[in-house]
N, C-alpha and C positions, 0 to 999 in steps of 0.2 A: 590880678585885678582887671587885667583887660581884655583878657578873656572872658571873667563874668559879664562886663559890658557888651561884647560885640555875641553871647548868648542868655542875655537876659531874660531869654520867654523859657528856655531850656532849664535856668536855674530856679526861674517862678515853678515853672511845670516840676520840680523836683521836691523843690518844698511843700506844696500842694497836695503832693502826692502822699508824701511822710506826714503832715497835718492830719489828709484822710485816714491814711491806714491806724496812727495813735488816735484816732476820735474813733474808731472803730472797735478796736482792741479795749479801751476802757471802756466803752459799750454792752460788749461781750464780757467784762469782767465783771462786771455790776449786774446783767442779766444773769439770775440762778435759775431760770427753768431750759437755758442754752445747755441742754448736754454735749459732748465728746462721746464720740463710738465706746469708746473704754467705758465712760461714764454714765453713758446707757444702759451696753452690759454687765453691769457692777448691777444697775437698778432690777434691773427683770431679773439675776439672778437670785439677788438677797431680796427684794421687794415684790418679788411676783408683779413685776410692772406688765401694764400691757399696752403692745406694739401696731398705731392703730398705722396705716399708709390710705395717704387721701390720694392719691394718683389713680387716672382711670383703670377699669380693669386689664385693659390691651397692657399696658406698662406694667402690673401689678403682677401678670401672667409670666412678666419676659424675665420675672427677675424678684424677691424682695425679702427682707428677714426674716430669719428664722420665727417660725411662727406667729407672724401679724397679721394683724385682720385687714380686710382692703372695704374703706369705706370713703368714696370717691368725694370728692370736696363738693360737687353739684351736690349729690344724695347727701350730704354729712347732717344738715338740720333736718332734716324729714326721718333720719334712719337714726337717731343720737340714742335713740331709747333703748337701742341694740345692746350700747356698753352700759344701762343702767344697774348691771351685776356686778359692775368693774368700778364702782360709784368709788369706790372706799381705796381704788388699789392706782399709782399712779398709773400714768400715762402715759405711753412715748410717742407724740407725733412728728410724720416725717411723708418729703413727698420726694422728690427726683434731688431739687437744690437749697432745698428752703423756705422760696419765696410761698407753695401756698400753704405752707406750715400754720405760718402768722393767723392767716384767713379762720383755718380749720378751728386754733385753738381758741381765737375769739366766737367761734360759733361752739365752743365745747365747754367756754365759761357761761354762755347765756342759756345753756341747759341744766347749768345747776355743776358741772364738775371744779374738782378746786385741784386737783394732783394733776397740774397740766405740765409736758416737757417736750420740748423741739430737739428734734437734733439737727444740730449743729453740720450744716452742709448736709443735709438728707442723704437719699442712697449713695450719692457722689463721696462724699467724704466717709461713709459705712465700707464701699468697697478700697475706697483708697488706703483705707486703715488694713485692708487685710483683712476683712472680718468677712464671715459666710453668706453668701446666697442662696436661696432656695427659689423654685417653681411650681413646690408643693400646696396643693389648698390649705386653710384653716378651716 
């Protein structure tokens, strides 16, 4: 007990910490369009999903999944009419971490698509998993 007292900010900062990570986790459980690397490629395999990357082309060049198209988050609403063949066939967006995943897919619901899916930690967590890289064009 007296230890908790004389690191009181230590034991706050600990619970805090576990608060965030469980408010996070059931976040991610209730989100279904959050895919997992595995999760992905289950869907392009059986679903002919398609693999869009918002990241600019310099990044898109250095590195990026097996067959996805590179439609940079700037260009995403002016260029959306590109995937209007892919209307019917899910979706995987993904950019370096995440974060302009969100952006993308809210600019890819107001063109009219409804089979929208992030992955889940973008290329970082694709190659973390193990899974392939390419530098080849689509």
């Amino acid at each position: 007990m007296e230890f908790l007292q004389q690191n009181l900010h230590w034991a706050a900062l600990a619970i805090c910490s576990a608060l965030w990570l469980l408010v996070d986790l059931v976040r991610q459980m209730r989100d279904k369009s959050l895919l997992t690397p595995l999760e992905a490629t289950l869907r392009i395999n059986r679903e002919d999903a398609v693999v869009i990357d918002v990241r600019d082309l310099g990044d898109f060049e250095r590195g990026h999944l097996p067959n996805a198209r590179n439609l940079p988050l700037a260009d995403l609403a002016r260029r959306a009419s590109e995937l209007e063949k892919f209307r019917d066939r899910p979706l995987i967006v993904y950019c370096d971490g995440g974060s302009r995943t969100t952006t993308a897919i809210a600019t890819l619901k107001k063109a009219g698509f409804e089979k929208l899916y992030k992955l889940r930690g973008g290329l970082f967590e694709w190659e973390k998993a193990g899974q392939p890289i390419t530098r080849k064009k689509k």
